[in-house]
C-alpha positions in Angstrom: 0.0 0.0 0.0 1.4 3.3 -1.0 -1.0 5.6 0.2 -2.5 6.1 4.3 -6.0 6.4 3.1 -5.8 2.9 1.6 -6.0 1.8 5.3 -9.3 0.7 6.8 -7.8 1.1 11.1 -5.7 2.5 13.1 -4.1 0.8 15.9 -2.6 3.5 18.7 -0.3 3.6 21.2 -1.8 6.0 23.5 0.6 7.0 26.5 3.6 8.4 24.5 1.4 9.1 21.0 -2.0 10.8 22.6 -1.0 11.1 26.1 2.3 13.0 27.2 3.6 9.8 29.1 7.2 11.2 29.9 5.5 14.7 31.3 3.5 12.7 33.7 5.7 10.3 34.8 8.2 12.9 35.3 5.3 15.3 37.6 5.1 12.1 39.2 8.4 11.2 40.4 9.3 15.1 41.1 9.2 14.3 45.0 12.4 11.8 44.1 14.0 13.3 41.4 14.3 16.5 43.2 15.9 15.2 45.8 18.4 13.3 43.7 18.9 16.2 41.7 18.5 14.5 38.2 18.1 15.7 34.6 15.0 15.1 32.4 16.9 12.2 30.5 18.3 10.7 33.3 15.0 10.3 35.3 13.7 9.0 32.1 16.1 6.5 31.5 16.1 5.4 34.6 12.2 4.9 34.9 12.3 3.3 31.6 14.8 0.4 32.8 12.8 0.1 35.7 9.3 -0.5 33.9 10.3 -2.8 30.8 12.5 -4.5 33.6 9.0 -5.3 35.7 6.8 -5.4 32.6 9.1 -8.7 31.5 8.5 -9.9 35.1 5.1 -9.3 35.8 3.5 -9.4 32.6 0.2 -10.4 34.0 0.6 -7.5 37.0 -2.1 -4.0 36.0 -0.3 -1.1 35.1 -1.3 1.1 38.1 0.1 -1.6 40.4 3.0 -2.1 38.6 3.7 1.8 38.5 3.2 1.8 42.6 5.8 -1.4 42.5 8.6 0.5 40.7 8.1 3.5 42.7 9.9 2.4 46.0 12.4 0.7 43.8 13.7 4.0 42.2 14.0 6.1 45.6 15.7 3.2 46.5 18.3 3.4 43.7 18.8 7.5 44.6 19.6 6.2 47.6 16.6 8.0 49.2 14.3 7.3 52.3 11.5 4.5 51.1 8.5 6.2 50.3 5.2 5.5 51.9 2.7 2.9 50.7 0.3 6.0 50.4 2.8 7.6 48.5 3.9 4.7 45.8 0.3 4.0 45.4 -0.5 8.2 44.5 2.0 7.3 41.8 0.4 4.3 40.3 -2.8 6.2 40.5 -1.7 9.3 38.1 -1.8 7.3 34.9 -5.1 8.6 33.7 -4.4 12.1 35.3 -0.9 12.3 32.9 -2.1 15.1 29.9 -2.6 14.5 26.5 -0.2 16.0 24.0 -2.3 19.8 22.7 -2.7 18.3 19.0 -4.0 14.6 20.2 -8.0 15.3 20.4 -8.7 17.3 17.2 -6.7 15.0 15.1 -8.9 11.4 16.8 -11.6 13.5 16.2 -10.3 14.2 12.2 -8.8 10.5 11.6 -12.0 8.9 12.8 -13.8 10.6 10.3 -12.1 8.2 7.9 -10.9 5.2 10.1 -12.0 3.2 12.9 -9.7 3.8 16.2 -8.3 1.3 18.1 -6.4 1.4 21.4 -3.1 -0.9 21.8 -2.0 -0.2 25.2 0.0 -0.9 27.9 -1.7 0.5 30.4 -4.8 -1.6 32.6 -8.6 -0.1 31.6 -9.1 1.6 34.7 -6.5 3.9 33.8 -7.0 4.4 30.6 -11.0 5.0 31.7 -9.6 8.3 33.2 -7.5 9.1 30.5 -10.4 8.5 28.2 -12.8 10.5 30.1 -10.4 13.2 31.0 -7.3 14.5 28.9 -8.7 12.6 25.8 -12.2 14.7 26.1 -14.3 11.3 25.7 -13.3 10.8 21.9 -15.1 7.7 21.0 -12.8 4.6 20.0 -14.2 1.8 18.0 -11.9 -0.9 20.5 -10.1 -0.8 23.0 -7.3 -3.1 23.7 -4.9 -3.1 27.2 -2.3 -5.2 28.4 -4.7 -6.3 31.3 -7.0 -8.1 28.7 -4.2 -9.7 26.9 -2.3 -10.7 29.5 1.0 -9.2 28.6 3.1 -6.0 27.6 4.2 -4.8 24.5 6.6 -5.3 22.6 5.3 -9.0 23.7 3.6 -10.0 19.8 0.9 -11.6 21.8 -0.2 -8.2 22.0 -0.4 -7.5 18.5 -1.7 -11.1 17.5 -4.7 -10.6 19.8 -5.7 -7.0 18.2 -5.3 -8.6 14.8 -7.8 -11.5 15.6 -10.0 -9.1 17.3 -10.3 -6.3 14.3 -10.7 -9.1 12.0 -13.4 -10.8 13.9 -15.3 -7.8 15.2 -14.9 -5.3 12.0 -13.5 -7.5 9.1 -10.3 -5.7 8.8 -7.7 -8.2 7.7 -3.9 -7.1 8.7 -3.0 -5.2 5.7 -5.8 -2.8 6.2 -4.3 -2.0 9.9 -1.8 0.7 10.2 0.0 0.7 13.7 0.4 4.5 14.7 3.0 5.2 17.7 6.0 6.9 19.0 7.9 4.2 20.4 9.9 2.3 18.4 11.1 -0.4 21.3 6.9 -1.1 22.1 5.5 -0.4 18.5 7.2 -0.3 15.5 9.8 -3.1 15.3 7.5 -5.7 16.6 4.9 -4.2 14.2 8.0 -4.5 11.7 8.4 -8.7 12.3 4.6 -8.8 11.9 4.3 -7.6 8.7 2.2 -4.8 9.9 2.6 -1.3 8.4 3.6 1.5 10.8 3.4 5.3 11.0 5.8 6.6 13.4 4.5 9.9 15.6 8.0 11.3 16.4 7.8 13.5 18.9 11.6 13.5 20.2 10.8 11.4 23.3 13.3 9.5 25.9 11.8 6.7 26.2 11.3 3.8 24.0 13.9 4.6 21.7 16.2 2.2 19.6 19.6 2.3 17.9 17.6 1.9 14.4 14.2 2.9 13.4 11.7 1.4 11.5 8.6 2.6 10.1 6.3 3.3 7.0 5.6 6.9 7.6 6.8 9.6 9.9 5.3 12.5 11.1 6.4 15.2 13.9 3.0 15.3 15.6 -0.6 12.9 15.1 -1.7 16.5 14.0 0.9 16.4 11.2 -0.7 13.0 10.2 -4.2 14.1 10.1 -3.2 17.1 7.8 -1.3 14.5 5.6 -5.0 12.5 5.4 -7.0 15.5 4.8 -4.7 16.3 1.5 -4.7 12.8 0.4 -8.4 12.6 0.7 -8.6 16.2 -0.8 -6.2 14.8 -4.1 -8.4 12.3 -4.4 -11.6 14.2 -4.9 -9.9 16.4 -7.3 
């Protein structure tokens, strides 16, 4: 397929693509990382081995409590006090509170115009609920998908293997009419690479989830940029 209106569904990463995942996590572990005195990146990267490390783990453990697991793990690699149970649990808790990026909810509300919208996350649907309902503004999606119904994390294929089955069985899209839509390359694009699905990568100069070499179909600064590129496609088309 040459073109991105040839596609019939997009599959999303939220929390990194539509949700500002590194802003939020980053709010959340202020009350450590001021202490410690760390930069942005090193905070990050940090986290980030601390999350895949537990997501390999636990696969089967909800985001949230996951989040409040790792939390008393990284003070204790500052070398910091342990933090209270109230106060690793606050953190867990802040997923759906994290904001969505300021282009995210008019360009859902343009690509679903001319695709369905499907959620492939690795978050638990509690916490995407209030994501949903809060930052996100209710924009309707026609499934969604989180590690707690699958049973594992991404980049796990599993993942990916169960959304295909499910748009297949529920909408009829087959896997060449999917297009998976992200910013990380680590939980998206090269395991939607060995798949064989098509990728669109929303680069938005993040931290985390990064690799050496990166893969992808299409690139785009923003999900804003993306829409835009749609709307002129569909636009060529009529004329």
């Amino acid at each position: 397929m040459s073109k991105l209106t040839d596609f019939k569904l997009l599959s999303f990463d939220v929390y990194g693509t539509l949700i500002d995942w590194e802003a939020g996590v980053l709010e959340g572990l202020k009350p450590l990382t001021n202490k410690a005195g760390l930069t942005r990146k090193q905070a990050l990267e940090l986290y980030f081995e601390f999350e895949s490390t537990e997501q390999g783990k636990t696969p089967d453990k909800l985001y949230s409590e996951l989040l409040t697991a790792i939390y008393p793990q990284y003070a204790a690699r500052l070398g910091l006090p342990a933090p209270s149970d109230e106060e690793s649990k606050a953190f867990g808790q802040s997923v759906g509170k994290w904001p969505a990026f300021p282009d995210t909810v008019d360009a859902l509300k343009r690509l679903g115009k001319q695709y369905r919208l499907v959620v492939l996350s690795n978050v638990d649907k509690e916490s995407f609920k209030g994501s949903n309902a809060g930052p996100l503004q209710g924009v309707k999606f026609d499934r969604i998908i989180t590690a707690e119904e699958v049973g594992s994390y991404k980049p796990d294929r599993r993942n990916f293997e169960y959304m295909l089955r499910a748009v297949k069985e529920e909408f009829g899209v087959e896997k060449h009419e999917v297009l998976q839509t992200a910013q990380s390359q680590f939980h998206d694009h090269h395991p939607a690479r060995e798949m064989g699905i098509k990728s669109s990568w929303i680069e938005r100069g993040g931290t985390m989830g990064n690799r050496d070499s990166a893969v992808y179909d299409w690139k785009f600064k923003t999900l804003g940029d993306m829409a835009d590129a749609v709307e002129e496609e569909l636009k060529g088309k009529k004329d």
